[in-house]
N, C-alpha and C positions, 0 to 999 in steps of 0.2 A: 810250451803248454798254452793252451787258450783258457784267455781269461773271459771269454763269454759266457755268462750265465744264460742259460736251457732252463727254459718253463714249458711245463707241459701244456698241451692242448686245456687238459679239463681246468689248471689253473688261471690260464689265461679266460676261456670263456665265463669263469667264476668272475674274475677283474670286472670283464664288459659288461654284466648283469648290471654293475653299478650305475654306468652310464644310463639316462635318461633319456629318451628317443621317442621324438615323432613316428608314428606307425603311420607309412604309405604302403597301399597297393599297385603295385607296380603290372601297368597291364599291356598284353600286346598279341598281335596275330588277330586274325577275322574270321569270322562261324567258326566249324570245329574245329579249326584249329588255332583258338583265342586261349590263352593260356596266363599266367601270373602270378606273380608272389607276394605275400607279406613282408614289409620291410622296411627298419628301421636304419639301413644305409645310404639313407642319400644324403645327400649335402649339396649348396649352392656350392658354384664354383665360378662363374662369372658375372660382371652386370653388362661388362661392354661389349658381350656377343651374349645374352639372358643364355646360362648352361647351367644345370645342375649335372651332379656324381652320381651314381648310382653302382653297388657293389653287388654281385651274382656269383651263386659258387658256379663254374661251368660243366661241375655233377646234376645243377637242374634241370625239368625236365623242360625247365622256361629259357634257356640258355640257346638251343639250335629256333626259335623263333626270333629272335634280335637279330642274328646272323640274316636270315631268312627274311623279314620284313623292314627293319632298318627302322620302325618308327615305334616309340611307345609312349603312354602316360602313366607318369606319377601321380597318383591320387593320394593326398593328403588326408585321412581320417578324422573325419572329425567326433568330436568326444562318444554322441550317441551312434556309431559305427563299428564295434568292437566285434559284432556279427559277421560284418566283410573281412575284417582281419581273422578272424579265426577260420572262413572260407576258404581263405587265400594262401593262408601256412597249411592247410592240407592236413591238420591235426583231426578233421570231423571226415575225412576221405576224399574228400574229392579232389576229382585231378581236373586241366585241363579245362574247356568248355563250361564242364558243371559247374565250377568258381563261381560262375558268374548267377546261376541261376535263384531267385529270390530277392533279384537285386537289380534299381533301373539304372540304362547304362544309353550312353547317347554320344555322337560324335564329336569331334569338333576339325582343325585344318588336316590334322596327319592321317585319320581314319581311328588310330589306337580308340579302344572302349573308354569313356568318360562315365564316371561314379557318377552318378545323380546325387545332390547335396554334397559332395566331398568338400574339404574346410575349404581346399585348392586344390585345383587340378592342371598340370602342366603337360601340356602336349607335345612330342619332343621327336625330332629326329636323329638319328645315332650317327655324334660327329665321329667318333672314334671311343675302340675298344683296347684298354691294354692287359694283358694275362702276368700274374702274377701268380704261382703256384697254383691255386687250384681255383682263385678267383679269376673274375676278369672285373678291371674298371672302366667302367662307361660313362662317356659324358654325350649328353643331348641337347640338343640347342634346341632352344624352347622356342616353339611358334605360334603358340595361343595358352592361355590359361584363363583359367575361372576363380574367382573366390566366393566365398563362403560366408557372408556376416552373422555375428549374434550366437554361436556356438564357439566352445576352446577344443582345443585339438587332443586325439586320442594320446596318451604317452606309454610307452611301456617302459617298465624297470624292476628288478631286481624277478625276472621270472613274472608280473604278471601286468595287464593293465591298470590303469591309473587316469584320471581326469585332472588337470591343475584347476586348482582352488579359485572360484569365481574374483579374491582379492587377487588374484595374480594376474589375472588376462587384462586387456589393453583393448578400445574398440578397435 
């Protein structure tokens, strides 16, 4: 008999609501076919090659563009940005392209779309992807980034956005 305990999907994603999360926009591809997502999966992962994590279901529709262009940016949210996150999770409809529209966006070494004001914005190129059930994990080696002063960063939890408290942030 296995003694593994089975949780289901809806209770497990119950669990993760708790967790608090940086919201990046995760962007990549050029003219129409510039694409992206909302997301509060990334994580540092090196300092002695600068890589951050970044997690995709490979059901997205942003998933055959990494494959395809090899280079993206994570854009960091910052607090007054809750507008590009809701663009970007595709909750208001837009696919694709139109993510981006309402919003300025400018380059920097890899080509990927850089947020205008994002807190931080990490420029990255895709060292390797690993597939795990219906995810894949991506790490990108960071080769330019931006920051942001004077603004705290968007968070989301328990189902909706959130701001930390001016006594919590750090210059």
């Amino acid at each position: 008999m296995n003694d593994e305990v089975l949780i289901s999907d809806e209770e497990f994603k119950l669990s993760m609501r708790h967790l608090a999360g940086a919201v990046s926009v995760v962007t990549i591809g050029e003219g129409q076919e510039r694409t992206g997502f909302t997301a509060t999966s990334v994580s540092s992962f090196s300092a002695d090659r600068p890589s951050v994590l970044v997690s995709i279901n490979r059901a997205s529709s942003s998933w055959p563009a990494f494959e395809r262009y090899g280079s993206f940016c994570v854009n960091v949210l910052a607090a007054d940005q809750q507008d590009v996150a809701q663009s970007f999770s595709g909750t208001d409809g837009r696919k694709g392209a139109e993510r981006y529209d309402g919003f300025g966006w400018y380059r920097l070494k890899t080509g990927a779309a850089v947020l205008d004001k994002a807190l931080t914005a990490l420029d990255c190129k895709l060292d390797a992807a690993f597939h795990h059930h219906s995810h894949a994990i991506l790490i990108g080696h960071i080769c330019a980034m931006e920051i942001r002063h004077g603004i705290g960063p968007l968070l989301y939890w328990r189902g909706g956005y959130h701001e930390l408290p001016l006594a919590a942030q750090r210059s």
